[in-house]
C-alpha positions in Angstrom: -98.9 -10.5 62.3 -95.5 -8.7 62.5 -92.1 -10.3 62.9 -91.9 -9.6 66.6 -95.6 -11.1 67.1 -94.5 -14.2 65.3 -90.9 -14.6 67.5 -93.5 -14.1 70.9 -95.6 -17.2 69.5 -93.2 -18.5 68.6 -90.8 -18.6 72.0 -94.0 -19.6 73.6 -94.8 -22.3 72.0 -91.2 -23.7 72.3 -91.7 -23.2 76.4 -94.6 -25.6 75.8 -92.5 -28.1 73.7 -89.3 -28.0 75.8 -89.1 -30.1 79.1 -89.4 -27.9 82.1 -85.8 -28.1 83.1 -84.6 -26.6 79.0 -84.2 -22.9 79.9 -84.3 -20.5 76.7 -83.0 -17.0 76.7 -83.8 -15.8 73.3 -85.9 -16.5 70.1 -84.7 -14.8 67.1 -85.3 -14.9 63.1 -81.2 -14.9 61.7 -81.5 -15.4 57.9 -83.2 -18.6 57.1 -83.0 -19.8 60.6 -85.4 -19.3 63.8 -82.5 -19.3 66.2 -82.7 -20.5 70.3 -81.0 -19.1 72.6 -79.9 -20.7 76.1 -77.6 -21.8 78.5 -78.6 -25.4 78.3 -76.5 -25.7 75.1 -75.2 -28.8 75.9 -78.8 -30.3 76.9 -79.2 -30.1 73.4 -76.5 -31.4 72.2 -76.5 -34.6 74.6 -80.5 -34.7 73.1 -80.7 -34.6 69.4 -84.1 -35.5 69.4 -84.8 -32.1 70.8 -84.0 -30.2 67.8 -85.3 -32.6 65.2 -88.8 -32.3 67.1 -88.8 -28.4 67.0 -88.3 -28.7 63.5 -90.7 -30.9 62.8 -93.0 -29.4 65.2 -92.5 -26.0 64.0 -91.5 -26.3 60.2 -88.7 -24.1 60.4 -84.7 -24.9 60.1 -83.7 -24.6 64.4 -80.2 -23.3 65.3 -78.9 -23.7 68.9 -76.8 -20.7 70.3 -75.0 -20.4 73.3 -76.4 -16.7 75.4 -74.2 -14.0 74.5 -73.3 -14.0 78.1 -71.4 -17.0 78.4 -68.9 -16.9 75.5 -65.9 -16.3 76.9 -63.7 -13.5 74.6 -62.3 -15.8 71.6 -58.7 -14.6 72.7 -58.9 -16.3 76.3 -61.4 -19.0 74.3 -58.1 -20.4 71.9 -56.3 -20.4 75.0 -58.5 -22.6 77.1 -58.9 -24.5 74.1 -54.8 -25.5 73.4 -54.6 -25.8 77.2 -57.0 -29.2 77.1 -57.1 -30.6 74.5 -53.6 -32.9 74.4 -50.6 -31.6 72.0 -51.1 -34.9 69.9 -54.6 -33.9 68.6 -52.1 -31.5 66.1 -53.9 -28.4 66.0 -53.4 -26.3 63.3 -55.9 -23.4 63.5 -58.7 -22.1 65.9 -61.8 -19.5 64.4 -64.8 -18.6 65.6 -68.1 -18.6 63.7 -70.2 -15.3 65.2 -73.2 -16.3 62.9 -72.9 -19.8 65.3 -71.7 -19.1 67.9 -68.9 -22.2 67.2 -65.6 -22.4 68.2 -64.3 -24.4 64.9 -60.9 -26.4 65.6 -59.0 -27.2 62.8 -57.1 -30.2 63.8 -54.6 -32.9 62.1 -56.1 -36.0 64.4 -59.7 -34.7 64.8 -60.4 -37.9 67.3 -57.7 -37.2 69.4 -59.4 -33.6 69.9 -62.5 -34.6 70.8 -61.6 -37.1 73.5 -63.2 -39.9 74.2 -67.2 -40.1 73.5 -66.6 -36.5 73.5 -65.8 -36.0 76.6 -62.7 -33.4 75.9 -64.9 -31.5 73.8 -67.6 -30.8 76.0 -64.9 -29.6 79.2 -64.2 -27.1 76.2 -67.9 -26.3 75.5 -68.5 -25.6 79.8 -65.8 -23.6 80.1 -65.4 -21.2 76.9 -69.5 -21.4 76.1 -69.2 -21.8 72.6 -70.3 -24.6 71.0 -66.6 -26.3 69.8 -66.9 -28.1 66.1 -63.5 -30.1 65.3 -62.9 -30.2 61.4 -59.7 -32.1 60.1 -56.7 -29.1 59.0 -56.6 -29.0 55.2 -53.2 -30.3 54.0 -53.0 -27.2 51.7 -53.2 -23.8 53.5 -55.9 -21.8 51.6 -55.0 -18.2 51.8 -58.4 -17.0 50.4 -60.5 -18.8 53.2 -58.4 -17.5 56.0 -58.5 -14.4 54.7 -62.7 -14.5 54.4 -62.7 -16.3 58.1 -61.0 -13.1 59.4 -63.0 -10.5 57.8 -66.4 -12.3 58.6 -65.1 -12.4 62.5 -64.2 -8.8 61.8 -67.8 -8.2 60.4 -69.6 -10.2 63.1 -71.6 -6.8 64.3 -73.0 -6.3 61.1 -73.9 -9.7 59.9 -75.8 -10.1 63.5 -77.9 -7.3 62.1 -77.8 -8.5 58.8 -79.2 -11.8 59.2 -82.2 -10.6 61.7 -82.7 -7.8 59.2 -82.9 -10.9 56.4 -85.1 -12.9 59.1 -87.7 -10.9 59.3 -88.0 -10.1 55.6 -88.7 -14.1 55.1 -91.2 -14.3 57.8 -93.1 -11.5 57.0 -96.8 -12.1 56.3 -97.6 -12.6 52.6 -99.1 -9.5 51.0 -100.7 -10.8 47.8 -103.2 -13.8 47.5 -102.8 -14.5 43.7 -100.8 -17.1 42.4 -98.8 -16.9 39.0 -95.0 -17.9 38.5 -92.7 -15.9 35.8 -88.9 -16.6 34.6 -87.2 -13.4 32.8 -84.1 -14.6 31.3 -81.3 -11.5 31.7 -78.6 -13.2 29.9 -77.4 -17.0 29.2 -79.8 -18.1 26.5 -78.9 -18.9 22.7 -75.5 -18.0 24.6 -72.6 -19.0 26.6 -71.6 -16.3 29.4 -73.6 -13.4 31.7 -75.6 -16.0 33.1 -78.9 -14.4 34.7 -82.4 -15.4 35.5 -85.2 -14.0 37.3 -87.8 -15.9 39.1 -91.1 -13.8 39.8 -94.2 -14.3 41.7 -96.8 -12.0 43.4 -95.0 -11.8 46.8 -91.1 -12.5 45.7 -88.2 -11.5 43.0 -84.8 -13.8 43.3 -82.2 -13.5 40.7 -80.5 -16.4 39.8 -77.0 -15.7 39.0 -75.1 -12.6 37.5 -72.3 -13.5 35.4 -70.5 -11.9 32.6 -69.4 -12.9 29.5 -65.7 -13.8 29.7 -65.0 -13.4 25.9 -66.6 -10.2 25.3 -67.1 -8.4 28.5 -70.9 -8.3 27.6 -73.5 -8.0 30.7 -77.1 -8.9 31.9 -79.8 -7.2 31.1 -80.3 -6.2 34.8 -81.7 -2.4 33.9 -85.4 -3.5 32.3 -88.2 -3.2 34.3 -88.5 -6.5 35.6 -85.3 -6.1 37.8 -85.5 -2.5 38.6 -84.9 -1.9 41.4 -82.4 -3.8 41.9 -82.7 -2.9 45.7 -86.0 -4.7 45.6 -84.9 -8.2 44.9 -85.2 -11.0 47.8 -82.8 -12.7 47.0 -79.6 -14.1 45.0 -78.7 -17.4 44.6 -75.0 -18.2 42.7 -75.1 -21.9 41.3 -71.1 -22.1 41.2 -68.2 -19.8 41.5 -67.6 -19.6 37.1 -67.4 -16.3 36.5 -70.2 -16.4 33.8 -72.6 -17.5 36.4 -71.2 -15.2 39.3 -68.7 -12.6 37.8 -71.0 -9.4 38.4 -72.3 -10.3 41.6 -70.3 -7.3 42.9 -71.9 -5.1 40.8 -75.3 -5.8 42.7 -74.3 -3.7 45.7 -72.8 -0.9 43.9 -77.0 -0.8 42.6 -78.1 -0.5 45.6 -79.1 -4.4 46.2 -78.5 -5.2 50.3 -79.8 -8.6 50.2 -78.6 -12.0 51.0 -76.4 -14.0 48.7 -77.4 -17.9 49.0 -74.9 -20.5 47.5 -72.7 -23.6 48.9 -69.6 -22.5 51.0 -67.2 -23.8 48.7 -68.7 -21.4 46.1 -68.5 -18.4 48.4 -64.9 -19.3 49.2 -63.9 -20.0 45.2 -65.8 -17.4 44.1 -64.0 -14.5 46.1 -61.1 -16.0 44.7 -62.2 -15.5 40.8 -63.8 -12.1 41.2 -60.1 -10.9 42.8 -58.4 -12.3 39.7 -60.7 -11.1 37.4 -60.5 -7.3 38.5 -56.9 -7.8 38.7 -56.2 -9.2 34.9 -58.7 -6.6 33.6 -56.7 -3.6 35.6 -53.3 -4.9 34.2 -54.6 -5.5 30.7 -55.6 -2.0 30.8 -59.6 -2.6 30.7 -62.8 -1.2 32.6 -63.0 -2.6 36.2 -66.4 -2.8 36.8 -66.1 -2.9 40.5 -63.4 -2.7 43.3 -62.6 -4.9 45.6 -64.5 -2.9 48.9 -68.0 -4.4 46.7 -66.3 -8.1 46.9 -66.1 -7.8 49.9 -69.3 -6.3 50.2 -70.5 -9.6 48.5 -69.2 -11.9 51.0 -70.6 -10.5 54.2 -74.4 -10.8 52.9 -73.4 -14.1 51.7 -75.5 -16.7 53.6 -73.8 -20.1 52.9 -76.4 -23.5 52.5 -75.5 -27.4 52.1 -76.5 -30.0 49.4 -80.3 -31.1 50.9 -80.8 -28.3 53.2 -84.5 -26.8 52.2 -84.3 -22.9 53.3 -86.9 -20.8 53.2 -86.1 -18.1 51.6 -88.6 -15.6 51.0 -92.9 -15.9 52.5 -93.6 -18.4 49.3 -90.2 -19.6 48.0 -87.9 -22.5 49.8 -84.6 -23.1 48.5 -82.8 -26.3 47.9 -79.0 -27.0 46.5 -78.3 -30.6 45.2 -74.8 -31.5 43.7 -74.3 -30.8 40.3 -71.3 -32.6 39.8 -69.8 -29.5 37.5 -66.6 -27.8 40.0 -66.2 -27.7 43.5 -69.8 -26.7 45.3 -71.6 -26.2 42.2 -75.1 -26.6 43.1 -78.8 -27.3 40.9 -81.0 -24.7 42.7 -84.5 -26.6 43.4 -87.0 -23.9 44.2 -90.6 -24.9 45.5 -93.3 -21.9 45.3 -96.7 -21.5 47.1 -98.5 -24.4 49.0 -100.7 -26.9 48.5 -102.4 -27.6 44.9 -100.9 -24.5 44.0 -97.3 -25.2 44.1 -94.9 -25.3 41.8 -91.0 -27.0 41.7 -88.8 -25.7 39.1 -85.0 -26.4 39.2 -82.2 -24.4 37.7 -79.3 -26.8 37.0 -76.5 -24.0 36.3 -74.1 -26.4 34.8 -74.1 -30.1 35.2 -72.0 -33.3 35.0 -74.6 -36.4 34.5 -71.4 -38.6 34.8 -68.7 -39.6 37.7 -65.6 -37.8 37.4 -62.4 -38.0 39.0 -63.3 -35.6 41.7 -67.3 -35.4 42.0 -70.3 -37.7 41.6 -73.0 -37.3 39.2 -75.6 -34.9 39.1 -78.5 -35.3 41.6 -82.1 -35.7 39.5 -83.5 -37.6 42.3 -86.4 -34.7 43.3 -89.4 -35.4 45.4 -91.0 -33.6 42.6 -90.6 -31.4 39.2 -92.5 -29.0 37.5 -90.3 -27.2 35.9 -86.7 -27.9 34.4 -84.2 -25.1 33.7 -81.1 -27.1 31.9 -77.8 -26.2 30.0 -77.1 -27.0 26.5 -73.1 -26.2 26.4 -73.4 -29.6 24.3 -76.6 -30.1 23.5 -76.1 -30.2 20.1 -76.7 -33.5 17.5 -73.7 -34.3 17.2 -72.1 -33.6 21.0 -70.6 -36.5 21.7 -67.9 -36.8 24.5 -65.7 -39.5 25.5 -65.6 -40.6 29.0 -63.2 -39.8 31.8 -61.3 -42.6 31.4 -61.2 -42.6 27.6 -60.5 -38.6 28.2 -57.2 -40.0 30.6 -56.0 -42.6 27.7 -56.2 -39.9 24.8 -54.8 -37.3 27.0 -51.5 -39.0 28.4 -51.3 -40.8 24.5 -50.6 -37.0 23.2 -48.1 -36.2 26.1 -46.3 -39.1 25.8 -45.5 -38.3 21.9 -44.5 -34.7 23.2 -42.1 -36.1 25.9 -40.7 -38.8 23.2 -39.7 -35.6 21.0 -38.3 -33.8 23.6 -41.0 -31.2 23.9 -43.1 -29.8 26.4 -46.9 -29.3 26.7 -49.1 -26.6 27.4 -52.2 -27.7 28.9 -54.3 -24.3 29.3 -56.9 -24.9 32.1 -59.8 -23.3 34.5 -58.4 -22.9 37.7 -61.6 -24.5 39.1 -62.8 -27.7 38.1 -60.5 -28.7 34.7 -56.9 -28.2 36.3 -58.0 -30.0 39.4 -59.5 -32.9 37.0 -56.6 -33.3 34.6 -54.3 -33.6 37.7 -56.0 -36.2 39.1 -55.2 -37.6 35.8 -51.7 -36.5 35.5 -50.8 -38.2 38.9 -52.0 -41.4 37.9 -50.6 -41.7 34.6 -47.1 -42.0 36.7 -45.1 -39.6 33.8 -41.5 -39.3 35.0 -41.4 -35.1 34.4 -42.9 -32.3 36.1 -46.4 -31.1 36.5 -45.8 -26.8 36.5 -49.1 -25.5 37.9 -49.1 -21.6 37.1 -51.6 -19.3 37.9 -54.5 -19.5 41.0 -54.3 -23.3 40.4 -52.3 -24.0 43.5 -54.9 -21.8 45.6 -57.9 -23.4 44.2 -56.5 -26.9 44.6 -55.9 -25.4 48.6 -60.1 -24.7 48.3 -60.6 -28.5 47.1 -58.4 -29.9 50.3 -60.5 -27.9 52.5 -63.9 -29.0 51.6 -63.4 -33.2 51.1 -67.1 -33.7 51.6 -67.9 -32.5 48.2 -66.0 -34.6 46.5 -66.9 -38.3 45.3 -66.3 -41.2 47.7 -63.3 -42.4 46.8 -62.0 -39.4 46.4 -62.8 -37.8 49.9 -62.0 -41.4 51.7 -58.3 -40.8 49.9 -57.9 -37.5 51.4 -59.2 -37.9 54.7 -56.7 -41.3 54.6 -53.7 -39.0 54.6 -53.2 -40.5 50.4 -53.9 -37.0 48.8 -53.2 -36.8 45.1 -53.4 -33.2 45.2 -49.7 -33.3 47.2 -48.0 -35.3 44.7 -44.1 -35.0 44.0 -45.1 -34.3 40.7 -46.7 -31.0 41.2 -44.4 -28.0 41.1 -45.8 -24.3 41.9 -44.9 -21.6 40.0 -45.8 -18.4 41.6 -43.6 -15.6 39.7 -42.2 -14.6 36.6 -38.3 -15.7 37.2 -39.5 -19.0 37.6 -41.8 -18.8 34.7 -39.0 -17.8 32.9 -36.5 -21.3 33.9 -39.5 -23.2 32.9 -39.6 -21.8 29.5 -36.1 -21.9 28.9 -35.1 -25.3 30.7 -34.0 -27.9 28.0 -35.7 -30.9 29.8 -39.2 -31.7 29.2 -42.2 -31.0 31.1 -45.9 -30.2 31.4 -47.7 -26.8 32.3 -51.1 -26.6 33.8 -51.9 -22.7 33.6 -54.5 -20.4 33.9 -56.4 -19.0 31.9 -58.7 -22.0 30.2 -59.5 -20.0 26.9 -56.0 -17.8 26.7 -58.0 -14.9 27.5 -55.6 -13.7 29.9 -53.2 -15.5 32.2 -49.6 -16.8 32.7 -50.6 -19.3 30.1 -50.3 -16.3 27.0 -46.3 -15.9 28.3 -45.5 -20.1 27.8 -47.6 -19.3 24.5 -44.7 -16.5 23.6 -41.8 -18.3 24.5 -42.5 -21.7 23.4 -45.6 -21.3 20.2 -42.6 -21.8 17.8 -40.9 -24.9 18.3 -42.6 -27.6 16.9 -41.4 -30.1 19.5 -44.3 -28.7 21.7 -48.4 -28.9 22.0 -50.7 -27.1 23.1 -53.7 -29.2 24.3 -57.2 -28.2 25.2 -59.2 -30.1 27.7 -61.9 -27.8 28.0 -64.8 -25.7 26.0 -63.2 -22.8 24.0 -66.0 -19.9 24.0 -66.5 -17.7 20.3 -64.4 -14.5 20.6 -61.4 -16.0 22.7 -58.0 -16.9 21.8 -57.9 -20.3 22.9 -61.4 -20.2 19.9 -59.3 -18.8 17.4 -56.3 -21.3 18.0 -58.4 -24.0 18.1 -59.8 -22.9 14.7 -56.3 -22.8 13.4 -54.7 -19.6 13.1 -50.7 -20.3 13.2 -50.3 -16.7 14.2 -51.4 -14.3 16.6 -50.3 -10.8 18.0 -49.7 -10.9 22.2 -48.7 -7.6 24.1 -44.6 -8.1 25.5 -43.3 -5.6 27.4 -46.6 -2.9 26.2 -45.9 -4.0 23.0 -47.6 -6.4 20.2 -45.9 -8.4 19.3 -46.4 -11.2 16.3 -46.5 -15.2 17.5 -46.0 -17.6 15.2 -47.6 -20.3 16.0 -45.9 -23.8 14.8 -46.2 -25.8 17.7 -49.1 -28.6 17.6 -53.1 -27.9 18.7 -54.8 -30.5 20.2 -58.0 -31.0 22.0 -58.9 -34.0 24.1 -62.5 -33.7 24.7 -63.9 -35.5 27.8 -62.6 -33.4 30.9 -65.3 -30.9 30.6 -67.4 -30.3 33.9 -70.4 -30.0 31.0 -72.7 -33.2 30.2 -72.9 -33.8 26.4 -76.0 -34.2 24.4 -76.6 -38.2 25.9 -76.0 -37.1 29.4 -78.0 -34.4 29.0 -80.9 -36.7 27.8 -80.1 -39.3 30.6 -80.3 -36.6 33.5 -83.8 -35.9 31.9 -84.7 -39.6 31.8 -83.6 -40.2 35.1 -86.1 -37.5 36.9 -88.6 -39.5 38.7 -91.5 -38.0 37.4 -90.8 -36.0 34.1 -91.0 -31.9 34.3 -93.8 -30.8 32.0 -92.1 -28.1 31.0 -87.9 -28.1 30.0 -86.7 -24.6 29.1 -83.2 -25.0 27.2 -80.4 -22.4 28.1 -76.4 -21.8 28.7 -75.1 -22.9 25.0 -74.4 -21.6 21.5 -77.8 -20.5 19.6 -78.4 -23.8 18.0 -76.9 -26.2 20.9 -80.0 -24.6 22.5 -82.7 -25.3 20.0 -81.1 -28.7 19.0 -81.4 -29.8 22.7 -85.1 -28.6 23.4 -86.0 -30.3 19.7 -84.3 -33.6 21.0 -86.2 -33.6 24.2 -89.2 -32.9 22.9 -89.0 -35.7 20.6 -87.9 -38.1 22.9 -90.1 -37.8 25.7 -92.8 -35.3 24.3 -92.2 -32.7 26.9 -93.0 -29.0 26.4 -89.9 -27.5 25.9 -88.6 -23.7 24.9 -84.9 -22.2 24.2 -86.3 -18.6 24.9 -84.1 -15.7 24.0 -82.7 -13.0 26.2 -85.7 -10.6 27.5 -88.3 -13.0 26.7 -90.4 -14.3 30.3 -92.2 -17.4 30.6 -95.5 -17.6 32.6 -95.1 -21.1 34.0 -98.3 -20.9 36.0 
C-alpha cells in the first residue's frame, strides 16, 4: 500500500472516530507525525481525550494543525497578539513555529498571558488561527536560538516538504521479511573522539552520531561499504551536542545524505553553536575546514527535534526513544526497538552518561520497559576509576582557589563550554568567594542555551530558575567578550578566577591567560574535566613546565611555573562504580553489553568487570568490526 493509500485509510478512519460535529481538512504524514488538519482546533484543545484516543486508536504520534487558511500573516498575528494580551504579562518575544503551526509567546509572567483558565489565550487562538503556546522569556538572551528561530521561519517552505518527504519514507511498506540486527562501529571504540555507529537491519540503516576526534582531527570510517551511500541512510540520531559525538554532522550533506537529523532541541540549539566555533578556531589556527557554514545550516533545517519519553517511529521497523542521560544540557540515551512481536529487539546507545545527580541534571535514566542490548561508555571504566562526588568535587575545588587567592594569585580554570563551565559555576556561586568569576569564551552563550531550556535541568535547579533565584545571573559572573578586556584581566593586580574555553587547551582564549600568566607561580591552573591523549591540557597535566604557543604568528616558548592541579569529580562521565550501578539498576539485565567511548583498556577493563559481576555477554569491539545481535 503506498503512502497516499495509507493517509486515505487513514483520514477515513479518523471520520469514523471523530464525533460528527469534528470537521477535518487534511491528513498528512510530516516526519514522525500523522498530522490533522482542521478548523475545529480548539475542539481539540478544550478535548484532550480526543487526541490521546487517536493515538491509541491508531498507534501513531497525532499533531493538531490549524488549516492553512486561517492563519492569519505572522506580521498582523504579533500584532493582534500585543494588542490582547495586557502590558503586565511582560512580553519579550513572539515566533512562530511553521512545522506547528504555533504562535510561541515568550513572556516574563507566563499566567498573566494566558488569562484566566485560558481564556486570553484562546481570544488569541480565534482570531490569529494559530495555535498560541506561552513559554516563560529566558533571563539570558541566546543569540544562537534566535538566530536558528529565524532561519527555520525563513525555511518553513522547505521543511513543509521536507518532513512529508521524511513521512512517507517511514510509512512505507516494509520490503524485506527477514529479521537480523547488525551494529558497525565507524569510530569511538578502544577510543575517545569520532564517535560513530551504525545500526542495520533488512529494511533500515541509522547512523548514530558523527563526531571527530578533537585532539587529532581523525574521522569516522564513513567510506566502507556498510555506510556507502551515505545518501541511503534513514536516519541520524546525535546523542548530545560534544563535538566528538556530533562534530561531522555537516559533513553528511556535503555526501549527499538528505535525511532527517533526530536529537533533543537543546542539542540542536548547542550543537549549531559548537560546529560555528569549531570551523572558526580551525580557520584562524590555519587548519582544514572540513565544511562551511551553508552545510550547518544545512544540518539544522533537516533537524527534527524529539523530547525525553517521546517513542517516534522512525523508519517501517525502528522506533526511537530519548531518555536523560544526565551528561550536558539535552544529552539523550537513544533506546531503539526493532521489528514486532517475538522478534524484537531493544538495544540502547547511552552516548555519555552521568549515573549520579549533579548540580544541574538528574541521573541517568535505566528505567526501560525492556533491554536487549546495551551500548555503554567506558571514559572511566577502568580498575582503578574512581571519582569523588559533586560535593566532595565543590570542597576540593574551592580548598585550591582559596590557597590561590591567599597568595595573591589567580586561577585558571580551563572548561567545556557545555556542561563543565556551567557545573563548576554552579559551584563557584555557592562557595560565596569575594573575587570575580571571568567567563571567556562561548561560555556566556551556552549558559544563555541552559536559561532557555529549565526543563532539562534537575528539580531544584529548574524550580530556582523559574522562581526568578537564577544562579546563572550572579554578581559574580563577569563576561569577557574581547581581547582588550582579556588583556585588563591578565594584567590587573587583584585576584580573580577565569572560566575559559577551551576544556583541553586545544584552542581557545584559555591558551592567551596561559601566555600571560603560566610564569608566575602565584597562579594555578586547575583541571575539572577529562584531558584527551594528544592535547595540551594532556601534556600539562602530565607535567611539561614548558610549551611553545603561537603570539602574534609566532611560537613562542612558555615557561610554565605556575601550579597544575586537577580536581576530579565535575566530569559529565560516570566512573567505573557508576558505570556498574547504571548496569545494576536496569530492570531486567541486557544480555549482551558492548563497551565503547574510552581509552583501549578503559574499554576492555569495563566489559571484563561486567562480565564478572553479573555474567553478561559483553564485547569492547574495535573500529570496523559489526556485531550480529540477532
Amino acid at each position: 500500500m503506498s503512502p497516499e493509500e495509507k493517509l486515505s485509510v487513514l483520514k477515513q478512519r479518523i471520520i469514523e472516530l471523530l464525533p460528527d460535529d469534528v470537521h477535518i481538512s487534511g491528513v498528512e504524514f510530516e516526519g514522525p507525525e500523522l498530522v490533522l488538519y482542521t478548523e475545529d482546533t480548539q475542539r481539540f484543545v478544550d478535548d484532550g481525550a480526543l487526541v490521546r484516543m487517536l493515538a491509541k486508536e491508531l498507534k501513531k504520534r497525532i499533531s493538531v494543525r490549524p488549516s492553512g487558511n486561517i492563519l492569519m500573516e505572522p506580521e498582523k498575528a504579533s500584532k493582534v497578539i500585543h494588542e490582547i494580551i495586557p502590558e503586565e504579562g511582560g512580553i519579550k518575544d513572539i515566533y512562530f513555529d511553521m512545522d506547528k503551526a504555533e504562535a510561541i509567546i515568550e513572556a516574563e509572567k507566563p499566567g498573566l498571558v494566558i488569562g484566566t483558565h485560558g481564556a486570553t489565550l484562546r481570544e488569541v487562538a480565534k482570531i490569529i488561527g494559530w495555535r498560541p503556546n506561552v513559554i516563560r522569556a529566558p533571563p539570558i538572551e541566546s543569540a544562537i536560538i534566535k538566530s536558528i528561530r529565524r532561519y527555520l521561519r525563513d525555511e518553513s517552505d522547505f521543511r513543509r516538504d521536507f518532513l512529508k518527504k521524511v513521512g512517507r519514507r517511514i510509512y512505507r511498506d516494509k520490503m524485506i521479511n527477514d529479521d537480523w540486527l547488525r551494529v558497525t562501529a565507524l569510530g569511538g571504540c578502544r577510543e575517545v573522539g569520532r564517535n560513530a555507529f551504525l545500526l542495520s537491519t533488512p529494511e533500515t540503516r541509522v547512523l548514530i552520531d558523527c563526531g571527530v576526534s578533537v585532539g587529532s582531527e581523525g574521522m569516522p570510517y564513513l567510506y566502507v561499504p556498510e555506510v556507502s551511500p551515505i545518501s541511503n541512510l534513514d536516519a541520524v540520531v546525535i546523542t548530545h551536542a560534544h563535538l566528538d559525538h556530533s562534530g561531522l554532522v555537516p559533513l553528511l550533506f556535503l555526501y549527499g545524505y538528505d535525511g532527517p537529523i533526530y536529537t533533543t532541541q537543546p542539542t540542536r540549539d548547542l550543537m549549531a553553536l559548537l560546529l560555528l566555533d569549531y570551523i572558526e578556531v580551525a580557520a584562524r589556527e590555519g587548519k582544514k575546514i572540513p565544511y562551511k557554514s551553508a552545510m550547518i545550516r544545512d544540518a539544522i533545517r533537516h533537524t527534527i527535534p524529539l523530547k525525553y519519553g517521546e517513542v517516534t517511529d522512525i523508519s517501517p521497523d525502528v522506533k526511537l526513544t530519548f531518555y536523560n542521560a544526565g551528561h550536558i544540557l539535552g544529552s539523550a540515551i537513544a533506546y531503539f526497538h526493532l521489528g514486532n512481536g517475538s522478534g524484537a529487539h531493544n538495544i540502547a546507545f547511552t552516548g555519555d552518561i552521568k549515573y549520579e545527580r549533579t548540580f544541574l541534571f538528574e541521573p541517568a535514566f535505566n528505567a526501560f520497559p525492556r533491554l536487549d542490548t546495551l551500548v555503554i561508555e567506558s571514559t572511566y571504566g577502568g580498575v582503578n576509576d574512581e571519582q569523588p562526588t559533586r560535593r566532595e568535587a565543590e570542597r576540593n575545588l574551592k580548598e585550591e582557589i582559596e590557597r590561590t587567592i591567599k597568595r595573591g594569585g589567580k586561577v585558571i580554570i580551563p572548561a567545556f563550554a557545555v556542561g563543565r563551565s556551567q557545573e563548576v559555576m554552579i559551584a563557584l556561586e555557592g562557595m560565596q568567594l569575594e573575587v570575580p568569576v571571568y567567563l571567556d569564551g562561548m561560555i556566556w552563550e551556552a549558559t544563555s542555551v541552559h536559561t532557555a531550556y529549565p526543563e532539562y535541568m534537575n528539580r531544584s535547579l529548574k524550580n530556582s530558575i523559574f522562581m526568578g533565584d537564577n544562579p546563572f545571573l550572579s554578581d559574580i559572573f563577569v563576561q569577557v567578550d574581547d581581547a582588550d578586556k582579556r588583556k585588563g584581566v591578565i594584567e590587573e593586580k587583584e585576584p580573580s578566577i577565569i572560566l575559559a574555553t577551551s576544556g583541553m587547551l586545544n584552542g581557545g582564549p584559555v591558551l592567551e591567560y596561559l601566555k600571560g600568566l603560566a610564569s608566575d607561580e602565584r597562579n594555578m591552573l586547575i583541571f575539572v574535566g577529562y584531558q584527551a591523549e594528544g592535547t595540551l591540557g594532556r601534556r600539562i597535566q602530565k607535567g611539561w613546565n614548558e610549551i611553545q604557543l603561537s603570539d602574534d604568528g609566532k611560537m613562542k616558548n612558555i615557561k610554565i611555573k605556575m601550579d597544575i592541579r586537577t580536581v576530579d569529580g565535575f566530569s559529565g562521565h560516570s566512573d567505573r562504580n557508576q558505570l556498574l550501578e547504571y548496569v545494576k539498576g536496569i530492570r531486567t539485565l541486557p544480555s549482551k553489553v558492548i563497551c565503547m567511548h574510552g581509552e583501549y583498556s578503559k574499554c576492555i577493563a569495563l566489559a571484563s568487570g561486567i562480565h564478572k559481576k553479573f555474567n553478561i555477554e559483553t564485547t569492547a569491539p574495535m573500529n570496523l568490526e559489526t556485531l550480529r545481535l540477532v
